[in-house]
N, C-alpha and C positions, 0 to 999 in steps of 0.2 A: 619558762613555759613558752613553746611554741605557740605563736597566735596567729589565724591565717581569715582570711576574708574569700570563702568559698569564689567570687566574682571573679576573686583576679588570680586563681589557680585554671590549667589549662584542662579537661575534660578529663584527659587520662591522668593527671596527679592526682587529680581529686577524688577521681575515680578508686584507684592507689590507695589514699591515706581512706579513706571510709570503708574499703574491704578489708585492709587491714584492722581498722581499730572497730568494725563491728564485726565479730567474729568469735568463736568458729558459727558459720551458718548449714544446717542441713541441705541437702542436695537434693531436688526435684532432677531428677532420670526422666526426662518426659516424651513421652512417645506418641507420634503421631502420625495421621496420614492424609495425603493431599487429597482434593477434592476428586482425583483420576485414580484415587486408591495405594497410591504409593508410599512406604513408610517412610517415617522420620524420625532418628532418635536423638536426643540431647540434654546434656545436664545443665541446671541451672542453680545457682547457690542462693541468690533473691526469692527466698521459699520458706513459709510457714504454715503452719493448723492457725487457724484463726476463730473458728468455732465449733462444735460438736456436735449441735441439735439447731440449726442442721450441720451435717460435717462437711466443712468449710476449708477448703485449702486454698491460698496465693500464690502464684510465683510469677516472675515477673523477664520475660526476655527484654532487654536492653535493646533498643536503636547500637550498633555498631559504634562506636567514637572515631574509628577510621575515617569511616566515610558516608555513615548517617543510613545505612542499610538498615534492613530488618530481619530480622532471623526468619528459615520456613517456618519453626515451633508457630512462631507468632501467625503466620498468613495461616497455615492449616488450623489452628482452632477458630481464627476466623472466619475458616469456610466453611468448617465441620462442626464446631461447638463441640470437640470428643476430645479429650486427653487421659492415658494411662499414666498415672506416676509413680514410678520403680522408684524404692528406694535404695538408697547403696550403701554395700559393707566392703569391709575391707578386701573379701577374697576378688572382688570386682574392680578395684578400683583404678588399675590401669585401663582395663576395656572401657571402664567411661569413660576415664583421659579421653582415649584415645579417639570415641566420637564425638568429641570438641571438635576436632579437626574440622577444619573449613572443604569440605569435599563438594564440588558441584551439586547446584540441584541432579535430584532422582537418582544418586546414589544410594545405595541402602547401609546404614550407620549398623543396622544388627549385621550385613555380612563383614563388612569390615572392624566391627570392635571383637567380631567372634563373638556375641551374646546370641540366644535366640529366641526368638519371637513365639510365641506362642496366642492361640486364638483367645481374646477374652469375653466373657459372657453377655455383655450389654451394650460395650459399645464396639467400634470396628477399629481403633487403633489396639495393637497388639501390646501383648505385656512380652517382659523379661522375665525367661525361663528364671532366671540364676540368682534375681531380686529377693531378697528374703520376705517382702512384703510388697505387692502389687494394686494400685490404688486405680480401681475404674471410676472415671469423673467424667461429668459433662458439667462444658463451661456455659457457668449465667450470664457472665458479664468481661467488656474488658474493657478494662480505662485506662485510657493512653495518659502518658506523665508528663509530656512534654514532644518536642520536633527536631532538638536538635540531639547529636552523633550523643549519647550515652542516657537519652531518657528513656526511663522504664515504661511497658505496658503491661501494666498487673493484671494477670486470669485469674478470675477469682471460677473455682471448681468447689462442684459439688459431688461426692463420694457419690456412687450408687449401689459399688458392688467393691468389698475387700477380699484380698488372698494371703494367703499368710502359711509361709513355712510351718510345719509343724517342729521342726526338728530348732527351731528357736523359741518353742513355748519352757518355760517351768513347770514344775508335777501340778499347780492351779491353775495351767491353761494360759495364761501371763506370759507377756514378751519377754524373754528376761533378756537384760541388756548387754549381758558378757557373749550372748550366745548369736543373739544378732550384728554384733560387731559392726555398729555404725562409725563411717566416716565422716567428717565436714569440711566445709572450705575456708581456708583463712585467703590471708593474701599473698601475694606471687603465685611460688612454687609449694605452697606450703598447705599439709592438710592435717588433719587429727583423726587421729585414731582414739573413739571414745572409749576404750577400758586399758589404754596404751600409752597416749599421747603422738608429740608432732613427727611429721617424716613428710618427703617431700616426693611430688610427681613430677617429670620435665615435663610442660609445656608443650602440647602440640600444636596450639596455633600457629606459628609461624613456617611450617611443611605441611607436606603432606603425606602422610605414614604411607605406606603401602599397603597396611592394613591385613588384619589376620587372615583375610580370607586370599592372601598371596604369599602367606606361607605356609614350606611343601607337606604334604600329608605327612611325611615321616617324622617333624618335627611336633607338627598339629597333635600327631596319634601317638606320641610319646609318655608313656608314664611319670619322666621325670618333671615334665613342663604344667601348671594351674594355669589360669586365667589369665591372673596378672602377671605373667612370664610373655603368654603369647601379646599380652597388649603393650609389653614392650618390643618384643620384637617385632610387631606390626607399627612401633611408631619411628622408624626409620624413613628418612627418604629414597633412600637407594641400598641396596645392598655391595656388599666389599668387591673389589673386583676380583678376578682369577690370578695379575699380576699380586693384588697386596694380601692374597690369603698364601698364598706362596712365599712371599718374603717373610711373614707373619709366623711363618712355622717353620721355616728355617731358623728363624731365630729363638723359638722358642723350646727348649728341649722338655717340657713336662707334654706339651701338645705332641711333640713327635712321639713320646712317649706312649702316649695312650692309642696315637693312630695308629703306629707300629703294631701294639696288639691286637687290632680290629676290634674293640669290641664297641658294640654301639650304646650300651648301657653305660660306660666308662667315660663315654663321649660326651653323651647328654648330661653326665653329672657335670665335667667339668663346663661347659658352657652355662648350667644352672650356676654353679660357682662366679662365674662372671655375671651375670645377672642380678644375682643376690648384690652384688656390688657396683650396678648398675654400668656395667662396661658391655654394653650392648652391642656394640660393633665389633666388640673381640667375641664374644659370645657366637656373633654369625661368622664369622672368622674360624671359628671351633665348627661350628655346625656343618659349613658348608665344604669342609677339607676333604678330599680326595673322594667325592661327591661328581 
């Protein structure tokens, strides 16, 4: 038995061994906007119901461990006291990766995860169109955990108005849970899929994606591409150049293949095929050939 004294482990191991061994946690989608009206969207895993009557949710943005920052989520419900909280299922779950990304303030996270915002009824942060469940709350309370780089400041929210898919109810009006396909978060790269089990999303914090809303229409407006396909192709940092998509298909004869015959439906499939196998950079590779 590993035995460890919290004290003398570094913020980020600790960090580490507690997401992993408490887990899987559901995921607060939480959506906000700054005191000048600008949105803000972000996932957070430190998230529970904690009571009903009244209905009571927490979640909790971390102090940065980098370098002792604070997240917008956290200053905007401090300005605002308004939080929307999307929950997430599987068909989304790249596009929320992907607004983890550390993007500058007053960047907008719905145009770059490709989610969209829609208006909600009480408060003035917006919900997620594609959320199967959308939670309007205004917060009572926050209570900071701590000052240094990895303590929590828990919002404790209070429901005021729910929205809920229909198309995830049972014939009794009931959530049923195959239908809403939640996801959670373990540690690393690692999530679950509650009627599935585990599989895993790269990491976006360390780049900076380009983000859905910088890739081209004809890929966007494609039938063969869902959600989680664009939220991986937006979580690159750069795209291939014109040198290595060249050499790329020289070498490859099933791609010359398919270009030779022009068809663009033939295209999109095989770059879905890389995708599905998470080879994202051959995937743009494919897309972007004699383009």
């Amino acid at each position: 038995m590993l035995t460890l004294d919290p004290k003398e482990l570094s913020p980020a191991k600790l960090q580490g061994y507690l997401q992993s061994a408490v887990a899987p946690r559901p995921i607060a989608f939480a959506s906000t906007i700054d005191k000048n009206g600008k949105p803000n969207l972000s996932p957070f895993s430190f998230f529970n119901i904690f009571s009903s009557n009244p209905p009571i949710l927490v979640f909790s943005p971390a102090r940065r461990v980098r370098d002792n920052s604070i997240k917008h989520t956290l200053i905007n419900c401090q300005e605002t006291k308004q939080v929307v909280i999307n929950v997430v299922n599987y068909d989304i779950v790249q596009q929320m990766s992907l607004s983890s990304t550390e993007y500058p303030d007053g960047v907008n996270e719905f145009a770059k995860s490709g989610l969209t915002a829609i208006p909600s009824d009480i408060v003035k942060p917006y919900r997620v169109a594609e959320s199967p469940v959308q939670l309007e709350c205004k917060v009572n309370e926050i209570i900071a955990l701590g000052t240094e780089g990895g303590a929590g400041n828990m919002i404790i929210c209070e429901v005021v108005k729910i929205h809920i898919n229909e198309a995830i109810l049972d014939s009794n009006g009931i959530i049923d849970p195959m239908k809403i396909d939640l996801v959670s978060r373990l540690g690393g790269n690692w999530y679950s899929r509650a009627n599935q089990g585990l599989f895993e999303v790269q990491k976006p914090i360390v780049t900076l994606g380009i983000g859905v809303d910088a890739i081209p229409d004809f890929i966007k407006k494609s039938s063969i591409f869902n959600g989680n396909d664009l939220g991986k192709l937006g979580n690159v940092e750069s795209l291939p150049t014109s040198e290595e998509i060249t050499i790329f298909v020289k070498q490859n004869f099933e791609v010359k293949g398919v270009l030779s015959a022009d068809d663009e439906v033939k295209k999109h499939q095989l770059a879905k095929e890389y995708l599905d196998k998470n080879e994202v950079l051959t995937a743009w590779k494919v897309l972007l050939a004699n383009q």
